[in-house]
C-alpha positions in Angstrom: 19.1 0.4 0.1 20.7 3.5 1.0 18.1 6.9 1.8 19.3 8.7 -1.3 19.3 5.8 -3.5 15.6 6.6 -4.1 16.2 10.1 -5.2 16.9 10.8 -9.3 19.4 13.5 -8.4 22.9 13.8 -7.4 26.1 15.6 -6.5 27.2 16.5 -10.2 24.1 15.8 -12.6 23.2 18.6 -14.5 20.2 20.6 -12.7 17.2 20.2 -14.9 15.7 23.0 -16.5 12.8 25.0 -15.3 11.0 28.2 -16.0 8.1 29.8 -13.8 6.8 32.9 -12.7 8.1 34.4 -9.5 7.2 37.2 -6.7 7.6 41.1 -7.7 6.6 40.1 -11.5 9.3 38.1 -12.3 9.4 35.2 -14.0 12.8 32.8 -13.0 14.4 30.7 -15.9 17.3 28.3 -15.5 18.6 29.2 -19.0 18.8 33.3 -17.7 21.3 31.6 -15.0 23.7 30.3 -17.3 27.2 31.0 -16.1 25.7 31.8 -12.7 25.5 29.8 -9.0 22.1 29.7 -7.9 20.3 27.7 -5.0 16.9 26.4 -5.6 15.1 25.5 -2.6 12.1 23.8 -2.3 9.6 24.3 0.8 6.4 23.3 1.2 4.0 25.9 1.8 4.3 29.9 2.3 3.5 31.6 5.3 3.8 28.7 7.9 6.4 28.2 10.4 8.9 26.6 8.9 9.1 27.7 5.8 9.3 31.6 7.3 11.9 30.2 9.4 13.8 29.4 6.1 13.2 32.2 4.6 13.7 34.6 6.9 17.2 33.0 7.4 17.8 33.1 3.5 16.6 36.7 3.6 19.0 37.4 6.3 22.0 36.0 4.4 21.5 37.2 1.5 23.9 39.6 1.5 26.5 37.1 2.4 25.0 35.0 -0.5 25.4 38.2 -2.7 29.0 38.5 -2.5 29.6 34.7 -3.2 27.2 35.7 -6.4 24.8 33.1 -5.5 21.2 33.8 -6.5 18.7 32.1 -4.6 15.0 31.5 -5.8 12.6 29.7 -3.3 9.9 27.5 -4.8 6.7 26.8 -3.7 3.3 24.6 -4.8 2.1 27.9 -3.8 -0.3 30.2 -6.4 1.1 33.3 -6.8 -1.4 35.6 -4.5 -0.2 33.4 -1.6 3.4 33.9 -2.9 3.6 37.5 -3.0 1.3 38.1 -0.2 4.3 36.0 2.1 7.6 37.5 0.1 5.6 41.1 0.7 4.6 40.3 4.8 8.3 39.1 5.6 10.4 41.5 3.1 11.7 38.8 0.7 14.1 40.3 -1.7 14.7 36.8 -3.8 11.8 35.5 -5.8 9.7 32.8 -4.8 8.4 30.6 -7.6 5.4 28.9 -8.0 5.0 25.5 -9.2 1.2 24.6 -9.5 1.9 21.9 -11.3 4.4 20.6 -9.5 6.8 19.7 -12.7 9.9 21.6 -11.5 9.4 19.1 -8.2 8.7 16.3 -9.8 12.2 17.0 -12.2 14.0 17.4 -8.9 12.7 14.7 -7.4 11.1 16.3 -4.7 7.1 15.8 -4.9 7.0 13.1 -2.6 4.3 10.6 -1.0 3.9 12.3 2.8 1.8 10.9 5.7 0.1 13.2 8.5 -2.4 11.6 11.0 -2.3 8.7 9.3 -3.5 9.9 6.2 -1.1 9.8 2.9 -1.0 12.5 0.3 1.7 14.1 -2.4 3.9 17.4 -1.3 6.8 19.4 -1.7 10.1 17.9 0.3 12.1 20.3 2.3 15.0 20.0 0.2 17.6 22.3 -1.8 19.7 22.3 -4.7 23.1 24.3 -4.8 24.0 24.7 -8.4 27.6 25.7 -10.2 28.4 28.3 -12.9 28.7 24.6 -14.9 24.8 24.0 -14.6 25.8 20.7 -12.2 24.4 20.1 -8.9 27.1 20.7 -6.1 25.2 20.2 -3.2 22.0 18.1 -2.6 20.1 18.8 1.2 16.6 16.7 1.6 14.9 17.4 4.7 16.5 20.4 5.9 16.1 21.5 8.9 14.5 25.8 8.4 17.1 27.0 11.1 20.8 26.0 10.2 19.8 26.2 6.2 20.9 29.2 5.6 24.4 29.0 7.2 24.6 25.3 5.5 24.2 27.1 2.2 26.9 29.3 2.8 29.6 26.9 3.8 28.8 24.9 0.7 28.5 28.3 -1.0 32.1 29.4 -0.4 33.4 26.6 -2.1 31.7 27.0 -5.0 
């Protein structure tokens, strides 16, 4: 069986819907993005190394991301002090989103068993979801790797 097989998603499903509050007050919808590209990526936990990597990357090319009118919105397990205390220490200009319960994940297929030490448990998978104007997922990455996801988002981005 093929690695993706296992995942619910793919390259032109419609990207489920999802509303939850986000950093700086906001709150992100999927029905306010209607007619609009948007990435949502999903990363395990704010502040650690990886996921500032990421971040810090996506912060970086925003700008880039801007032009291509791509809105990006990060999304977390995170509660929202932890949220806003990371967007706030690294400058974050996107919202982050936290998803307590985990439902937006679990839609996206991404609240998966893991295993540390030995020891299993349920998180958040490293993965991202490039969306179209259309609503339809364009791009699918699982297990990206913090460094090169930026510039991988832009590539696909361009030819949106």
């Amino acid at each position: 069986m093929a690695d993706t097989a296992k995942y619910l998603l793919n390259p032109g499903d419609p990207a489920p819907s999802f509303k939850m509050p986000a950093s700086k007050g906001r709150t992100v919808a999927s029905d306010d993005l209607k007619g609009r590209p948007y990435l949502l990526y999903f990363y395990p936990k704010a502040d650690t190394p990886g996921c500032t990597t990421q971040a810090c990357g996506i912060q970086e090319a925003l700008p880039s991301l801007k032009k291509l009118n791509l809105t990006v919105i990060g999304v977390s397990p995170d509660q929202m002090p932890a949220i806003e205390k990371f967007a706030d220490k690294y400058g974050l200009e996107f919202p982050l989103a936290s998803d307590e319960t985990h439902a937006v994940a679990e839609a996206y297929g991404v609240w998966v068993e893991k295993s540390m030490y030995g020891k299993k448990y349920f998180g958040m998978e490293r993965s991202s979801f490039l969306v179209d104007a259309d609503g339809c997922i364009r791009n699918i990455w699982r297990k990206v790797k913090p460094a090169e996801h930026a510039a991988d988002v832009e590539a696909a981005a361009q030819a949106l």
